[in-house]
C-alpha positions in Angstrom: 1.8 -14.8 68.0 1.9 -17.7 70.5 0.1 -16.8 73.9 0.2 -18.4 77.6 -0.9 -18.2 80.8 1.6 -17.8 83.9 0.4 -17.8 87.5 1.7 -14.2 89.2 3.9 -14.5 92.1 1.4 -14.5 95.6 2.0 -10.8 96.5 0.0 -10.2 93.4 -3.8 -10.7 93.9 -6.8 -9.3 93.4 -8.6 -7.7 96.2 -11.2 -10.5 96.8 -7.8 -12.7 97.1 -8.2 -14.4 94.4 -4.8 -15.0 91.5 -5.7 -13.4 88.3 -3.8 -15.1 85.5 -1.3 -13.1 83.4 -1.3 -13.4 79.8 2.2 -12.7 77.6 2.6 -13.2 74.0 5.7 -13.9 71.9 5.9 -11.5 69.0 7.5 -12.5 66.0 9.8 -9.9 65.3 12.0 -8.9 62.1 15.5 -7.0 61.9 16.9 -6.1 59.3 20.7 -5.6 59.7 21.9 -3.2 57.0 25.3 -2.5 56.9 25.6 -3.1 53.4 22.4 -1.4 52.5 19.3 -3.2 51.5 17.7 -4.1 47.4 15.1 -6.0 46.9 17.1 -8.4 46.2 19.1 -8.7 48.8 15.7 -8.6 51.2 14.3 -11.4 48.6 17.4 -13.7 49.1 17.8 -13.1 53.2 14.6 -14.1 53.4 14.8 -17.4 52.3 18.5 -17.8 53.8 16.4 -17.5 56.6 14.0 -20.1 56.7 11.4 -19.6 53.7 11.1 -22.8 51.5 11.7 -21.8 48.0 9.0 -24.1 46.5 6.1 -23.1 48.9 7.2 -19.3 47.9 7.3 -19.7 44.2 3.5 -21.8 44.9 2.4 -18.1 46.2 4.0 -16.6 44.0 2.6 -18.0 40.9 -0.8 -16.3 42.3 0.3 -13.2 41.1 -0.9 -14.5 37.8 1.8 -12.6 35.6 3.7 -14.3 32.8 7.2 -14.2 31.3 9.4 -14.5 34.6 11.9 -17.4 36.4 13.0 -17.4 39.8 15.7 -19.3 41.3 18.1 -19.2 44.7 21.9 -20.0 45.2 24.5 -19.5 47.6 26.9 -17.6 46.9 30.3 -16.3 48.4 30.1 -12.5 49.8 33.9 -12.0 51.6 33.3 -15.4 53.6 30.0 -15.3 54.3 27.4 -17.9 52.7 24.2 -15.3 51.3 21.8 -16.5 48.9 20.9 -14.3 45.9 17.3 -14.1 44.4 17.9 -14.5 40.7 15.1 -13.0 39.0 15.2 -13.1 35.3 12.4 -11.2 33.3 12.0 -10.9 29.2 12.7 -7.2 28.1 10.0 -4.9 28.5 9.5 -1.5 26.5 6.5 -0.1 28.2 6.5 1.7 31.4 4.4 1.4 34.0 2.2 3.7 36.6 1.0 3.1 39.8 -2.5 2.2 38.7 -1.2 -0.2 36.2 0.6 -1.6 39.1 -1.8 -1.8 41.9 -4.5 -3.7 38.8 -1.4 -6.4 38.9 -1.2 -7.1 42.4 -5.3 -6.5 43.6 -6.5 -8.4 40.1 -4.5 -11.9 41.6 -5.4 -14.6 43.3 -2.9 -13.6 46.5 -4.2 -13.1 50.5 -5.5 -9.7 51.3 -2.7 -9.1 53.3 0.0 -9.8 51.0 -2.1 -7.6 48.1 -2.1 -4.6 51.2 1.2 -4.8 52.3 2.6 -4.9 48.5 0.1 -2.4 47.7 1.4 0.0 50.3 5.2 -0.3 49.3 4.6 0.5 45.5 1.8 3.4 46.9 4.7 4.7 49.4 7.4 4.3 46.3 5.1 6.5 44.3 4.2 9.4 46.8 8.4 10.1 46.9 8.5 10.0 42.8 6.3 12.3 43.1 7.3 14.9 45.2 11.1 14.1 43.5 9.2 15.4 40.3 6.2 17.7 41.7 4.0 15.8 39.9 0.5 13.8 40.9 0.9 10.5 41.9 -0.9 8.8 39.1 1.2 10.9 36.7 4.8 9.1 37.9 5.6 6.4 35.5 8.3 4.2 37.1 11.6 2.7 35.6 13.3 0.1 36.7 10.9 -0.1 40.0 8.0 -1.1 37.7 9.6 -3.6 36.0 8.5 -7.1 36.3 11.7 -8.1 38.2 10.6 -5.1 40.8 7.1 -5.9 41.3 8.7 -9.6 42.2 11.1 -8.2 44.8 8.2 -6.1 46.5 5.2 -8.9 46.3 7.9 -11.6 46.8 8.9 -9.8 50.2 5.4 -9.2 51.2 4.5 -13.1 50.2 7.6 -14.5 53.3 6.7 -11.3 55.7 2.9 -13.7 55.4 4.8 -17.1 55.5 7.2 -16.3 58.3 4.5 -14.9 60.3 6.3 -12.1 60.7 4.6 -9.4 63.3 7.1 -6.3 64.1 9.5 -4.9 62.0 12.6 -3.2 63.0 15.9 -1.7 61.0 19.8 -0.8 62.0 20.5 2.6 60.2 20.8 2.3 56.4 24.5 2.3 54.9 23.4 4.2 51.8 27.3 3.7 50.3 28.9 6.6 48.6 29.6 8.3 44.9 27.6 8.7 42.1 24.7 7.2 40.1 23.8 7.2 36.2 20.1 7.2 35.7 17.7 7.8 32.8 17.9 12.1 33.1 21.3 11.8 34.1 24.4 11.3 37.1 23.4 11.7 40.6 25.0 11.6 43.9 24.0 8.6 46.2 21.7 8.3 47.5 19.6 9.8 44.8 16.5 11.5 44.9 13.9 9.2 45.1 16.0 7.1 48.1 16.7 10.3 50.0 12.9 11.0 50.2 12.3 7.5 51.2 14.9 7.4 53.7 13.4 10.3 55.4 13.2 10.2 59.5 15.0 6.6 59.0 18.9 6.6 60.4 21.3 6.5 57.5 24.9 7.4 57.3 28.1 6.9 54.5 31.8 5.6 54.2 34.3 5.3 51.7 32.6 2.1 50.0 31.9 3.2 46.5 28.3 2.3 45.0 24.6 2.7 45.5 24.2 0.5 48.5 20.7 1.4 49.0 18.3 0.9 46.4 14.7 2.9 46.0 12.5 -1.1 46.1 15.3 -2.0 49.1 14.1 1.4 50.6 10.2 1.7 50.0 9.9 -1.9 51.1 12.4 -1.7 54.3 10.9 2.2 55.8 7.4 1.2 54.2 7.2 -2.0 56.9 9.4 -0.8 60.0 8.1 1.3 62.7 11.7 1.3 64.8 15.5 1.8 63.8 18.1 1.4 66.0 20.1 -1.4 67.6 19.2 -5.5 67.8 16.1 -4.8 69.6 15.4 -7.5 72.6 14.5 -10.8 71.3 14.9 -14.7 71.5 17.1 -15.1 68.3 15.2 -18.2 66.4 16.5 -17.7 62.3 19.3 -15.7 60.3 19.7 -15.3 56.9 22.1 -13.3 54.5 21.1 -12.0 51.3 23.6 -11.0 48.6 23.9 -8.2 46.3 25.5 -8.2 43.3 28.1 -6.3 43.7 31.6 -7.8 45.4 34.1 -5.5 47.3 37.4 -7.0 49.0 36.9 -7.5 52.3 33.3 -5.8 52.8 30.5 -8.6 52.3 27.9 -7.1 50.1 24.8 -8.8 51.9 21.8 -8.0 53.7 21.3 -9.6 57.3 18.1 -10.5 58.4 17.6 -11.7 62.4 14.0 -13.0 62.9 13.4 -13.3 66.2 10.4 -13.2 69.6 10.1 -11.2 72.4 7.6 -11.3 75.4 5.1 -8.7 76.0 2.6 -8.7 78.7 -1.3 -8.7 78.4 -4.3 -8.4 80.3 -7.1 -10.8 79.6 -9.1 -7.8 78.1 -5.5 -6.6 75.8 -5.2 -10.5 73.8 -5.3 -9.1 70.7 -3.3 -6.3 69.0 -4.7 -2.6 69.4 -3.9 0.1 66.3 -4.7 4.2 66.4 -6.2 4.1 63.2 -7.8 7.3 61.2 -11.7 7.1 60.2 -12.3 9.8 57.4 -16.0 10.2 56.4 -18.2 12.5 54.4 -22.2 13.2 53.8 -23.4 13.5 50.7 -27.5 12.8 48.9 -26.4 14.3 45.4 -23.8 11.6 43.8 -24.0 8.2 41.8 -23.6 4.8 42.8 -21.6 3.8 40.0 -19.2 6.8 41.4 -19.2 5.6 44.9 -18.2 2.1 43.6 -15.5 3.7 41.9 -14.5 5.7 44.8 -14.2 2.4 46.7 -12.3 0.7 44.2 -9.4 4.0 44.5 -9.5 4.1 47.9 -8.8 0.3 48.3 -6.2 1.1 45.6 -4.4 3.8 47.6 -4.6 1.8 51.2 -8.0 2.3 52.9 -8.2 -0.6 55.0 -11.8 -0.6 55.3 -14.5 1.7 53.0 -18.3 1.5 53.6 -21.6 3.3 53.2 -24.2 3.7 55.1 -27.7 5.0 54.1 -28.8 8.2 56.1 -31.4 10.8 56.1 -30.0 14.6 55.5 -31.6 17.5 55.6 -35.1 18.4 53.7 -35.5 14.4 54.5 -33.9 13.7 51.8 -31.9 9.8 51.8 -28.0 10.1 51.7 -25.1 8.5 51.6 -22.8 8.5 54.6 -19.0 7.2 53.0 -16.5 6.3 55.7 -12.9 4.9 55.1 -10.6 3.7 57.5 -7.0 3.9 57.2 -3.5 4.4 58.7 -2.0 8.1 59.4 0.3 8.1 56.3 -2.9 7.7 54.0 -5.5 10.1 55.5 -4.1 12.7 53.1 -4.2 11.2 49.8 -7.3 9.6 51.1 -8.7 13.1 51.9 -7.6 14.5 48.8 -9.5 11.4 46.5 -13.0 12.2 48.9 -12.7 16.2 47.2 -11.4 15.0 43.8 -13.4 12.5 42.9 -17.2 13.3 45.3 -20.1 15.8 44.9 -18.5 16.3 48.9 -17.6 19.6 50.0 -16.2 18.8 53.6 -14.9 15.7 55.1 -14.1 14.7 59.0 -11.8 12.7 60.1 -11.2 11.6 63.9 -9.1 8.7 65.3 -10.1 5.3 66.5 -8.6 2.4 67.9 -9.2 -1.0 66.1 -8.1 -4.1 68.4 -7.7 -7.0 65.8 -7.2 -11.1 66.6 -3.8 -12.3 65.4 -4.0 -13.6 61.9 -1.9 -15.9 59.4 -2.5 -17.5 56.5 -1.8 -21.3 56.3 -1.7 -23.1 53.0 -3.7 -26.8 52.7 -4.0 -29.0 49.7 -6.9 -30.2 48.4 -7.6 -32.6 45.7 -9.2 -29.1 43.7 -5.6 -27.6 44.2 -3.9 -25.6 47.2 -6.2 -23.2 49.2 -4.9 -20.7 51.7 -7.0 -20.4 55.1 -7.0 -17.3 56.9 -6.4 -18.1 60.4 -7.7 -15.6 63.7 -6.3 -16.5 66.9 -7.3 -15.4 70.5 -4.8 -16.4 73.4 -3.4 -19.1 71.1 -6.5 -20.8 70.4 -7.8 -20.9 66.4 -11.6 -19.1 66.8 -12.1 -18.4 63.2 -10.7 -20.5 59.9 -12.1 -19.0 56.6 -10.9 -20.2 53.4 -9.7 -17.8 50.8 -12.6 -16.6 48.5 -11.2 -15.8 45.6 -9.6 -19.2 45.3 -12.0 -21.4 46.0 -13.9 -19.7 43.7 -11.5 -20.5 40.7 -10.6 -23.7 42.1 -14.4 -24.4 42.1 -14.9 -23.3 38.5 -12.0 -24.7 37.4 -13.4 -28.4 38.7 -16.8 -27.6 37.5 -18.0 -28.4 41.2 -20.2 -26.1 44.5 -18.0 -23.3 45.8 -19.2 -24.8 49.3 -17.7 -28.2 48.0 -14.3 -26.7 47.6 -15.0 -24.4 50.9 -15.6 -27.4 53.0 -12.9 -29.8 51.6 -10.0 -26.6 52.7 -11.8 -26.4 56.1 -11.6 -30.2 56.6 -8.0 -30.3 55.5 -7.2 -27.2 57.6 -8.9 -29.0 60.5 -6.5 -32.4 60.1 -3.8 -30.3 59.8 -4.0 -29.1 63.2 -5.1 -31.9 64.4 -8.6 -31.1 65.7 
């Protein structure tokens, strides 16, 4: 997000006469154009079309720490058009996976927070619509093909360039979902099949004669997982395009995915610099349950997409000392939040209230060191860096791994980060 100041025109003061500045920031905004549909694939592919450089991708990617998988990009023909298809190759696997098993993958790496979160929150949002396909809890679904190694790319690969575009606001056209039928494991289903119908849900779709399952159900948790509009081009500055292919080809319908990446200009007061969410804080009293419990508690609710989780020592009633738990989260988690607070706590009420969080702009930018790459997490305030923090995690292996001070590698990524942009 890239911030200036403009003078106002003179009719515009304050009442003591003098010119307060206005403040406008670009936001970085993504479309995605799907009038062939959208796989993970496809999404995978657009996004490098579009201006992600494969190597510093597959650098991030290998943080993901999982074994037995190649990646590689080429451009390909879709009826005339130039797309680039993500090939993602995997060794076969026999075992499937749940939603635990995949959140341990993504939160046990060596990835940015905000990557693990984002990814985290597709597979989560993938999940919840197995499971009311199936009317079964969501830590009973075992996914198919969606937990498959080449799946968990797609989704963590997409969340990986979202970080390393910088991308901000997300937006969709409505979702060509093709037409026909589907063979899946319990059987032949009309398109779009169950679990993409319930993820499509409140998102603009539609169908024409084109024959095939346009939509898949990673192209569909990742696409109405991230955007909060559908609709037309919204306004922007167009900047980057890229064209992602399927793997199907028709005559004369290109089979591709087309992402527009673009800023628009917003206004903001000095006091509104930095982005404002409604947010949901849930929280619960208790003085009769374990710490190892509440440690586990806060392990599943970081699991299913708390943003924050703290406690705080009070004093209940009959003085005795208690535990106040509070989680923070977004509106599509308060219930399974809610529902983990009863399941797993001695509680037997919870609250829950909205807030507003107001965050600095944040990015991730990668620097090398002579212990290895290190991501710094960048916070901005009217376009000026006013925090730099190295990524823990890393410099932690990085500092084991060259037998020197965690500060030693700490430091070395802070004074890269600070040549880099040239301070």
């Amino acid at each position: 997000m890239v911030f200036a100041s403009l003078q106002p025109p003179a009719t515009v003061c304050q009442p003591s006469g003098l010119m307060s500045p206005v403040y406008y920031y670009l936001m970085k905004t993504l479309y995605f154009d799907c009038f062939a549909g959208g796989s993970g694939d496809m999404i995978l592919g657009a996004l490098i079309a579009a201006g992600v450089e494969p190597d510093a991708f597959k650098r991030q990617l290998a943080l993901l720490d999982v074994k037995g998988y190649s990646i590689d990009f080429e451009s390909v023909d879709r009826s005339g058009i130039s797309a680039t298809y993500a090939r993602v190759q995997t060794a076969h696997e026999h075992a499937h996976r749940h939603l635990p098993d995949i959140l341990k993958i993504i939160y046990d790496s060596r990835l940015s927070s905000a990557v693990k979160d984002r990814a985290a929150k597709i597979f989560s949002r993938l999940a919840e619509a197995e499971a009311r396909v199936h009317n079964e809890p969501i830590d009973h679904i075992h996914f198919h093909e969606v937990g498959a190694l080449d799946a968990i790319i797609d989704v963590v690969g997409a969340a990986i360039c979202f970080e390393l575009l910088g991308i901000e606001r997300f937006a969709s056209s409505a979702l060509h979902v093709g037409s026909g039928t589907v063979e899946m494991e319990h059987g032949r289903y009309p398109v779009p099949p169950p679990a993409v119908a319930e993820l499509l849900k409140d998102a603009p779709l539609y169908s024409t004669d084109i024959v095939g399952e346009l939509v898949t159900p990673t192209g569909a948790a990742i696409i109405t997982t991230v955007c909060t509009e559908y609709g037309p081009i919204p306004q922007m500055k167009l900047r980057q395009i890229g064209y992602g292919a399927g793997t199907r080809q028709y005559e004369k319908f290109p089979n591709a995915l087309r992402i527009l990446i673009g800023e628009d200009q917003f206004n903001a007061s000095d006091d509104d610099a930095s982005a404002a969410e409604r947010l949901w804080m849930i929280e619960t009293n208790m003085d009769d349950i374990s710490p190892q419990i509440l440690g586990h508690v806060m392990e599943r609710a970081f699991e299913l997409g708390a943003l924050d989780c703290y406690f705080t020592s009070v004093q209940m009633k009959k003085n005795r000392p208690g535990t106040l738990l509070s989680l923070l989260c977004r509106a599509e988690q308060r219930p399974l939040l809610g529902e983990l607070l009863f399941s797993e706590t001695t509680t037997l009420g919870i609250r829950a209230y909205e807030v507003e969080r107001r965050a600095l702009e944040r990015k991730i930018v990668a620097v090398e060191t002579q212990y290895g790459p290190i991501d710094v997490k960048v916070a901005q305030l009217n376009g000026h860096v006013v925090k730099a923090m190295p990524e823990y995690e890393q410099c932690r292996q990085a500092a084991r791994d060259a037998n020197v001070p965690l500060r030693v590698v700490e430091e070395a990524a802070r004074a890269n980060f600070s040549k880099l942009v040239g301070e």
